[in-house]
N, CA and C of each residue as an Amber inpcrd file, in Angstrom:
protein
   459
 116.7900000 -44.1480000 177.7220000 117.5290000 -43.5720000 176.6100000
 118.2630000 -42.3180000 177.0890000 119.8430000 -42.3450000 176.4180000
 120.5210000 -40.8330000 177.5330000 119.9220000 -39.9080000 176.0800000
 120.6450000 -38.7960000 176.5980000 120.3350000 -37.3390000 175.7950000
 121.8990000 -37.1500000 175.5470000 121.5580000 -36.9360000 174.3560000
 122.4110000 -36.6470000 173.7280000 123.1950000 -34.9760000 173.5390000
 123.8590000 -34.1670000 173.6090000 124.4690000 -33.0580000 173.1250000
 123.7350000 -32.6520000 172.2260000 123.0740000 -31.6720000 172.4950000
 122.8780000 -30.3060000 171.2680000 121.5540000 -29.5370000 172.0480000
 121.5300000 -28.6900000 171.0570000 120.1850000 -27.8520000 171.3700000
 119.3730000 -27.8800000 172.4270000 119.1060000 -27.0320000 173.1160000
 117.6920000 -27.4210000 174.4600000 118.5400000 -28.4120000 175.6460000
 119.6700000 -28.5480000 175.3620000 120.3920000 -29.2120000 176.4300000
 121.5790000 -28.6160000 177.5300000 121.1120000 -28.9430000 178.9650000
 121.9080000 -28.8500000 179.7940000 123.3530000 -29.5660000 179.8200000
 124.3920000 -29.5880000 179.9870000 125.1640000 -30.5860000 180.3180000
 126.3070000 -29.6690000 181.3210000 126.9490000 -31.5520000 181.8320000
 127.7850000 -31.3240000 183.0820000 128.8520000 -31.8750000 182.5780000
 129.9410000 -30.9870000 183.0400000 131.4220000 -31.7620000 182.0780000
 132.5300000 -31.2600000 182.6610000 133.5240000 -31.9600000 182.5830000
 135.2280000 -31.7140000 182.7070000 135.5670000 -31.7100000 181.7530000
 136.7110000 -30.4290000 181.3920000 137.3770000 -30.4250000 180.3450000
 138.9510000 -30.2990000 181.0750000 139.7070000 -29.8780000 179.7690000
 141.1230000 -29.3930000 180.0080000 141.4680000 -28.8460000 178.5330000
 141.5380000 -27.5160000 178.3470000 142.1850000 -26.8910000 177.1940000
 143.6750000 -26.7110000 177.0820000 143.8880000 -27.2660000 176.1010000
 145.4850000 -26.8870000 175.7620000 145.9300000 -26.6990000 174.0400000
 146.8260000 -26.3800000 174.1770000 147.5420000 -25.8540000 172.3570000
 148.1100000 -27.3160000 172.2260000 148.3060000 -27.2210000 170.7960000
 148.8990000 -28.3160000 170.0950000 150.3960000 -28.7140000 170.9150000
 150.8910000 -27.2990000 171.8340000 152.1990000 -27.9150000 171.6810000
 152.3030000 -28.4540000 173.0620000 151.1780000 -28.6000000 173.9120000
 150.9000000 -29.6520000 174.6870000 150.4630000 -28.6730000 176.2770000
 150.5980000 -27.5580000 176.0680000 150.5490000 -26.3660000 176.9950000
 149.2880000 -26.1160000 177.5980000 148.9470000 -26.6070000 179.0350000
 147.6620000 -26.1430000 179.5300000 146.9690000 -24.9040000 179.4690000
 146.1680000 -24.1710000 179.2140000 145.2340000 -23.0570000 178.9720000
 144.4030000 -23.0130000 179.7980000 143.4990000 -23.8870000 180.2590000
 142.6780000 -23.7870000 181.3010000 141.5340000 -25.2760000 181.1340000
 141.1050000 -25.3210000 182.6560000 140.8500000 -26.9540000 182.8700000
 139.5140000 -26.4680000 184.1970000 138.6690000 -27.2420000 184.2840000
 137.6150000 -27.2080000 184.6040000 138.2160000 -27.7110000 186.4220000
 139.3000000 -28.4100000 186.4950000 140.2360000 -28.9460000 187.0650000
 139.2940000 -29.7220000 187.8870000 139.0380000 -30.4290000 189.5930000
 138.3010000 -31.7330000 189.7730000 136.9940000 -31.2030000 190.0690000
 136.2700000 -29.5800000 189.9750000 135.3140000 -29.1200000 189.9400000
 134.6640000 -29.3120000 189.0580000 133.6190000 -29.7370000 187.9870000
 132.3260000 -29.9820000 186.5890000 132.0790000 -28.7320000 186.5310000
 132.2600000 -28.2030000 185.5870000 131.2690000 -26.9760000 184.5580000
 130.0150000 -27.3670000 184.2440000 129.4460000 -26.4970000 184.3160000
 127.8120000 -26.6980000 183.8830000 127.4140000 -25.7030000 182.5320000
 126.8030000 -26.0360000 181.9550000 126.5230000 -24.9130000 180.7260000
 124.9180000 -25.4630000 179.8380000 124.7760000 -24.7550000 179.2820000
 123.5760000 -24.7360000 178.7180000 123.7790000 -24.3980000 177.2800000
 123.5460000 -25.1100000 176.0500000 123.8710000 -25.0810000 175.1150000
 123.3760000 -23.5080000 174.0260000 124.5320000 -22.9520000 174.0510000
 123.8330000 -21.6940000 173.7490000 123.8360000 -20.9360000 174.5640000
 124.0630000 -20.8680000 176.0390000 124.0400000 -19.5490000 176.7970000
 125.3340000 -18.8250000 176.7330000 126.2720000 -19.2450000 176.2150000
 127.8810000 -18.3780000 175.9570000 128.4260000 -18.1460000 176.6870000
 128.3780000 -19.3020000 177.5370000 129.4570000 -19.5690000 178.7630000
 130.6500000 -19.8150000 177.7920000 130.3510000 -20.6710000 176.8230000
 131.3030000 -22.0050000 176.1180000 131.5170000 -21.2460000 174.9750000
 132.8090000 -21.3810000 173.7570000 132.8910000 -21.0120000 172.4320000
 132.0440000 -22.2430000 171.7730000 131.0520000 -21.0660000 170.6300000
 130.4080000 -22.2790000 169.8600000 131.1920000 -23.3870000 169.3910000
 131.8090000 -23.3020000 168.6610000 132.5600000 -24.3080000 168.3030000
 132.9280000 -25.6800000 169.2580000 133.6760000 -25.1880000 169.7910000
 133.3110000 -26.2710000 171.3020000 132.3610000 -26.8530000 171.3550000
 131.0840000 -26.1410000 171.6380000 129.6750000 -26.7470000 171.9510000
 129.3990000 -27.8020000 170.3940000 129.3530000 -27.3810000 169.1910000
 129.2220000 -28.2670000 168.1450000 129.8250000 -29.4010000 167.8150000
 131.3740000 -28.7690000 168.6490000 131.9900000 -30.4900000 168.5560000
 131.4270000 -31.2820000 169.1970000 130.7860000 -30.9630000 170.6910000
 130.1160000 -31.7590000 171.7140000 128.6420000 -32.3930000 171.1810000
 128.2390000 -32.1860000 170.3490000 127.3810000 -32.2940000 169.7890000
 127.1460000 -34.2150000 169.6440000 126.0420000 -34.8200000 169.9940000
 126.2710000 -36.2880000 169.9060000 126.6520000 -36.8880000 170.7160000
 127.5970000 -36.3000000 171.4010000 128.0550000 -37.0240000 172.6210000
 126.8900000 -36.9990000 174.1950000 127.0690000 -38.0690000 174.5950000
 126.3050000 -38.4760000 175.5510000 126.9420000 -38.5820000 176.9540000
 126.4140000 -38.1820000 178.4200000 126.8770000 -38.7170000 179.4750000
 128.0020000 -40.1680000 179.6620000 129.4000000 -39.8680000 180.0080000
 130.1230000 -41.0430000 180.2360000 130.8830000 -40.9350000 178.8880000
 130.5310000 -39.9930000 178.3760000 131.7350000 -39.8620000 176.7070000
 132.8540000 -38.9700000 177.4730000 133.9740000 -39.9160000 176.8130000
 135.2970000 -38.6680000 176.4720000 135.4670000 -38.6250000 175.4180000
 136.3570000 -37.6860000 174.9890000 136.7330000 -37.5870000 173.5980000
 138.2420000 -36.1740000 173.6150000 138.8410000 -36.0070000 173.0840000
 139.9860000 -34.7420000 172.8860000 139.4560000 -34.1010000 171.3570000
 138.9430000 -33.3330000 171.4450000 138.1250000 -32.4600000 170.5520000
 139.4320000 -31.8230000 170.2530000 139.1320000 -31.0960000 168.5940000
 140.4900000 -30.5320000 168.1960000 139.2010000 -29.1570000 167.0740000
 139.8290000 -27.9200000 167.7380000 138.5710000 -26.8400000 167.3890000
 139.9710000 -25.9830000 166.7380000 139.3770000 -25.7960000 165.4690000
 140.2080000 -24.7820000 164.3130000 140.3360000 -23.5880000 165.0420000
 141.1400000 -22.7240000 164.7220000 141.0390000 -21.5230000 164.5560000
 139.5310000 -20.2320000 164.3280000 139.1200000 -21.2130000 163.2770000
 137.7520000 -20.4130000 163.0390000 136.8840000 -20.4140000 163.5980000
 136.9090000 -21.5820000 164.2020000 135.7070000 -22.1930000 165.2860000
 135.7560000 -22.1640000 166.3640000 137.3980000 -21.5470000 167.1670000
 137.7610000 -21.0210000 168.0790000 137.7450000 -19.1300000 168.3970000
 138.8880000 -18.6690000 168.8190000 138.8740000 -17.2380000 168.3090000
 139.2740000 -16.4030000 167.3280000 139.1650000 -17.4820000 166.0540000
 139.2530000 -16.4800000 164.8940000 140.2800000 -16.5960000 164.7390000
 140.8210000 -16.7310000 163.6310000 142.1360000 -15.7290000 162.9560000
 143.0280000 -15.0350000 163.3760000 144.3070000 -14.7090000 162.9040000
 145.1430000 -14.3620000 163.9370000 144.5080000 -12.7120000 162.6140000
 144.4300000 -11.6310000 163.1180000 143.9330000 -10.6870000 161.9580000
 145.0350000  -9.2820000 161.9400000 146.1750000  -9.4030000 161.0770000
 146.8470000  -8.2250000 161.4030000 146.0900000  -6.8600000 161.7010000
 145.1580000  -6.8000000 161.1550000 144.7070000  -5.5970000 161.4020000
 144.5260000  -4.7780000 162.9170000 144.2780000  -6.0540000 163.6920000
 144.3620000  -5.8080000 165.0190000 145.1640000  -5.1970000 165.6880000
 146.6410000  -5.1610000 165.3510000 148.0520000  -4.7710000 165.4950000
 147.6880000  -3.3060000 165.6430000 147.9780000  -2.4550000 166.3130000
 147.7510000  -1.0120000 166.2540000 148.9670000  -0.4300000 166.9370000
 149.5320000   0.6940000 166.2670000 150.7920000   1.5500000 166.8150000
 150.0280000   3.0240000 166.9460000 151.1340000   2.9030000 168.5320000
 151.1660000   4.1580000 169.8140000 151.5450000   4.9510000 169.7740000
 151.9990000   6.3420000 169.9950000 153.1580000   7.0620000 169.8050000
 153.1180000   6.7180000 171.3320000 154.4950000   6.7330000 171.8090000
 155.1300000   6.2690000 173.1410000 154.6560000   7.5390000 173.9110000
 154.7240000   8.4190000 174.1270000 154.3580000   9.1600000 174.8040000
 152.4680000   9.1400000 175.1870000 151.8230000   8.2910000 174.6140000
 150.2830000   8.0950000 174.8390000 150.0720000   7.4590000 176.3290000
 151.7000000   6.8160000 176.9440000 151.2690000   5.7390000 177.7030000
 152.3780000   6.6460000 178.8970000 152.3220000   5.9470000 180.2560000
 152.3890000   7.4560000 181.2870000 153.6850000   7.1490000 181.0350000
 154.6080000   8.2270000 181.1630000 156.1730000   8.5040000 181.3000000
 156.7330000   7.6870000 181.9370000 156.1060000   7.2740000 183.5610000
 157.1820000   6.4800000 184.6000000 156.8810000   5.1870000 184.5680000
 155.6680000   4.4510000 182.8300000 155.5850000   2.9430000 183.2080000
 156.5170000   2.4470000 182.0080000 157.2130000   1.2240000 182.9640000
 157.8580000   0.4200000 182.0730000 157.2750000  -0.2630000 181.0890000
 157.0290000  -0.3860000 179.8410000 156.7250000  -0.9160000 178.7500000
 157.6770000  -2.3410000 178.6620000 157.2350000  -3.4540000 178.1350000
 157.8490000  -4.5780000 177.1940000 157.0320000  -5.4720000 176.9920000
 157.4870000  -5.9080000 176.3850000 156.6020000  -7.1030000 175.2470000
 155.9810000  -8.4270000 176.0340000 155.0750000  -8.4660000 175.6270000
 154.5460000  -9.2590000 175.8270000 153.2590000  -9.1020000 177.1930000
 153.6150000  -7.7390000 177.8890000 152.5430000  -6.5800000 178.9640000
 151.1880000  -6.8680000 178.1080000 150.3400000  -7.3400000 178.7980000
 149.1120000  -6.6190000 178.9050000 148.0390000  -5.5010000 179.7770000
 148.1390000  -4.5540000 178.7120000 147.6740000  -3.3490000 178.9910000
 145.9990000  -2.8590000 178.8150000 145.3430000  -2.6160000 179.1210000
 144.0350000  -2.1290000 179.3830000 143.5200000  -0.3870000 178.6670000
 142.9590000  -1.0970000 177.7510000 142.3400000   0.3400000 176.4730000
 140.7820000   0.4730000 176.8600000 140.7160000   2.2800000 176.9190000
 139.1870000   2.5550000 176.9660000 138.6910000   2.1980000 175.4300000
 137.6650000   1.9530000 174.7000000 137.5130000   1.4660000 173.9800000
 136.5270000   2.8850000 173.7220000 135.6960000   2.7000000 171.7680000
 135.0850000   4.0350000 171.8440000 133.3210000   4.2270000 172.9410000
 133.1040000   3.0480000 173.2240000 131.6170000   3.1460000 174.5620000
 132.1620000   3.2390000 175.4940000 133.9400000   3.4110000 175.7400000
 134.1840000   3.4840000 177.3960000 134.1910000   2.0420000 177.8920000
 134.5290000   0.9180000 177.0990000 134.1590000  -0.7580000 177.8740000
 135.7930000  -0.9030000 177.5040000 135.9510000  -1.7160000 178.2310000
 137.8220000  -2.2800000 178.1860000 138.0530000  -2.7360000 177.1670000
 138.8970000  -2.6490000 176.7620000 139.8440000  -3.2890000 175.5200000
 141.0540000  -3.5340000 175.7550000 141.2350000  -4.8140000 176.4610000
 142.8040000  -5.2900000 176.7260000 143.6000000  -5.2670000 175.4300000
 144.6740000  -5.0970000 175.0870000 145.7910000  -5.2250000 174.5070000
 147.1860000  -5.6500000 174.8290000 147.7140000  -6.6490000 173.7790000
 149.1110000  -7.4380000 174.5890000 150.0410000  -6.0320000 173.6860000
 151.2840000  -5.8510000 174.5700000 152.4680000  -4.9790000 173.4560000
 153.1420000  -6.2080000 172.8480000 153.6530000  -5.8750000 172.0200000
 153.6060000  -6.5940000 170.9450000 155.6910000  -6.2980000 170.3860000
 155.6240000  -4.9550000 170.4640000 157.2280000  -4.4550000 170.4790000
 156.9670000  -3.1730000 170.8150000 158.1910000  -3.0110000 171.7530000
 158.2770000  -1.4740000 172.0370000 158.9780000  -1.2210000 171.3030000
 159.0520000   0.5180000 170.8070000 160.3630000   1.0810000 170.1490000
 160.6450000   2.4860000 171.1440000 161.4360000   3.0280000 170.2590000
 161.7780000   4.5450000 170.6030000 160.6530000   5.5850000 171.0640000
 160.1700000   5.5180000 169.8570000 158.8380000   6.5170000 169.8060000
 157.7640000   6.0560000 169.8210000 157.4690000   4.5060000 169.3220000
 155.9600000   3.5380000 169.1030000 156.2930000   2.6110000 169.8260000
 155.2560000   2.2350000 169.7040000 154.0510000   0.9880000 170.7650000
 153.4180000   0.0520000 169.6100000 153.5030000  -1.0200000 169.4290000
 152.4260000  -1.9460000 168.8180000 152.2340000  -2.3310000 169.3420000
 150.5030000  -2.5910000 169.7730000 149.8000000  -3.4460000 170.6500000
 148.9140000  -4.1920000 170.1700000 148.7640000  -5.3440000 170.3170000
 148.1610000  -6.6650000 169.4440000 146.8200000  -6.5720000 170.0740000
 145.6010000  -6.4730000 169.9730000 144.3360000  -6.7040000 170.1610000
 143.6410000  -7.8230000 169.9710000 144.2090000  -8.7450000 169.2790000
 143.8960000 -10.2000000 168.8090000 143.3270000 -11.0710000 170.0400000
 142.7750000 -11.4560000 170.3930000 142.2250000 -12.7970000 171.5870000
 143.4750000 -13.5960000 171.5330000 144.4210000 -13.5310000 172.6500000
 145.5000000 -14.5270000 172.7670000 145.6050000 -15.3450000 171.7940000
 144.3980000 -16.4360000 171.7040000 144.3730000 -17.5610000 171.5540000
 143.5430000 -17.5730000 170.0310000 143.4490000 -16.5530000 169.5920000
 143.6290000 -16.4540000 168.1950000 144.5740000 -16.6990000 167.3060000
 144.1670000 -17.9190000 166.4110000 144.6470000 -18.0590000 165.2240000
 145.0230000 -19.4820000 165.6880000 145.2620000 -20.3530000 167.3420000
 145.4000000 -21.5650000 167.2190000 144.5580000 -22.5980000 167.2200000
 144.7010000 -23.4410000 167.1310000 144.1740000 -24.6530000 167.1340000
 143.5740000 -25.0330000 168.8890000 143.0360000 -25.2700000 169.2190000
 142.9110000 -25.5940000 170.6000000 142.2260000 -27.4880000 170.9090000
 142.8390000 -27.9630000 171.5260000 142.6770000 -28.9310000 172.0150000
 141.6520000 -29.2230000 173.3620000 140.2340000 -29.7240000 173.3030000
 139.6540000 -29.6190000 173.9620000 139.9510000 -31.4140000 174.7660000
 140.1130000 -31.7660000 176.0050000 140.2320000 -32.7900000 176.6060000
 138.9420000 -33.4000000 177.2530000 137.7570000 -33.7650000 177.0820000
 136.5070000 -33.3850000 177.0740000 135.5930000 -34.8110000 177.9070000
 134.8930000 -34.7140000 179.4310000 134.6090000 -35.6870000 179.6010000
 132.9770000 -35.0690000 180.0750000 132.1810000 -35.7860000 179.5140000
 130.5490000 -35.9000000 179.7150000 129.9860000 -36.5060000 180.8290000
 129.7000000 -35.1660000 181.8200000 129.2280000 -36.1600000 182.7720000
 127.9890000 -36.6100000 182.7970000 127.1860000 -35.2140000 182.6860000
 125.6390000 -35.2250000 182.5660000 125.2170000 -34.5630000 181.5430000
 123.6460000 -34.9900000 180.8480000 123.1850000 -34.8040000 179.6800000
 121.4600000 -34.4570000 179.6300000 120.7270000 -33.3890000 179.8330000
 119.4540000 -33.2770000 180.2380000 118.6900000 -32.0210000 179.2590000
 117.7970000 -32.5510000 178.9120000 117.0860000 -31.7790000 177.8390000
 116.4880000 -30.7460000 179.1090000 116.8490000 -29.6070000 178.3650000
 116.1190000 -28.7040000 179.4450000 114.9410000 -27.0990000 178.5420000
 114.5200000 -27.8890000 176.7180000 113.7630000 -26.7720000 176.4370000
 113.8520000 -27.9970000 174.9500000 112.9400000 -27.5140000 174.3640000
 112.4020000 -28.4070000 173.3530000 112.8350000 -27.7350000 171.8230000
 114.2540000 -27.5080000 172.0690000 114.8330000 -27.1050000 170.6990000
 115.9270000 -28.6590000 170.5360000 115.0580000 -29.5180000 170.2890000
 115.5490000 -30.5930000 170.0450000 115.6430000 -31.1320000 168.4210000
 117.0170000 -31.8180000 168.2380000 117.4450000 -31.9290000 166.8130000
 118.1320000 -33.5900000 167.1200000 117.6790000 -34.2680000 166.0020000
 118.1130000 -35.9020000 165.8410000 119.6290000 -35.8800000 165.5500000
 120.5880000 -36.3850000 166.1650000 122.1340000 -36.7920000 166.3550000
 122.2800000 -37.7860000 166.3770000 123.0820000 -38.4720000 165.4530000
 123.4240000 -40.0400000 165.0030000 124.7300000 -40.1210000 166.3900000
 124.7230000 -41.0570000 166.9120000 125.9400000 -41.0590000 167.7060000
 126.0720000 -42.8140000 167.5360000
């Protein structure tokens, strides 16, 4: 009997992430990922779609927004006064720039528009607010802790 996806499970897999509009994001490429359900290698969501599936499954998983990175959240959007950022660097859109955060841990930010005097810099996870397309092949499937749950497949 194989093992199925979920809980207490190891698995070995190829993927390939991309957006709806057909654009690669990132791919496991002819190397297998390994992950452990729950250790946060993987976005949950991901892992729940995988859920059921067994060694020798493919499938193109399609993970919301919510179940990906969230929402696109204006609030994130934050304006600079231009002079915050050093005099001799070129600014433009679409730069990602690197924020001390308030513990001192990084906080990347994309610019978003330069102006005259301001800076908006988007804080959002890129890949917030789309849809992501998971391309998804099961290689291996191994119970590896006894948080085991019944999956109709």
């Amino acid at each position: 009997m194989t093992v199925p996806v979920g809980p207490g499970t190891k698995v070995i897999l190829k993927f390939g992430l991309k957006l709806e509009n057909g654009d690669e994001v990132d791919s496991t490429g002819s190397k297998p990922a390994e992950f452990t359900v729950g250790d946060g290698k993987l976005l949950p969501g991901f892992e729940k779609a995988m859920f059921g599936m067994r060694a020798g499954d493919a499938d193109l998983l399609e993970i919301d927004p919510e179940d990906g990175f969230g929402p696109h959240n204006e609030d994130n959007i934050q304006r600079f006064r231009r002079d915050e950022f050093p005099l001799n660097m070129e600014l433009s859109e679409g730069l990602m720039y690197s924020f001390a955060d308030q513990a001192r841990g990084e906080l990347p930010g994309v610019i978003c528009h330069v102006g005259e005097d301001w800076v908006e810099v988007d804080f959002n996870h890129p890949l917030a607010g789309r849809k992501l397309l998971f391309d998804v092949q099961i290689l291996k499937v191994e119970q590896v802790s006894q948080n085991i749950i019944a999956v109709k497949h």
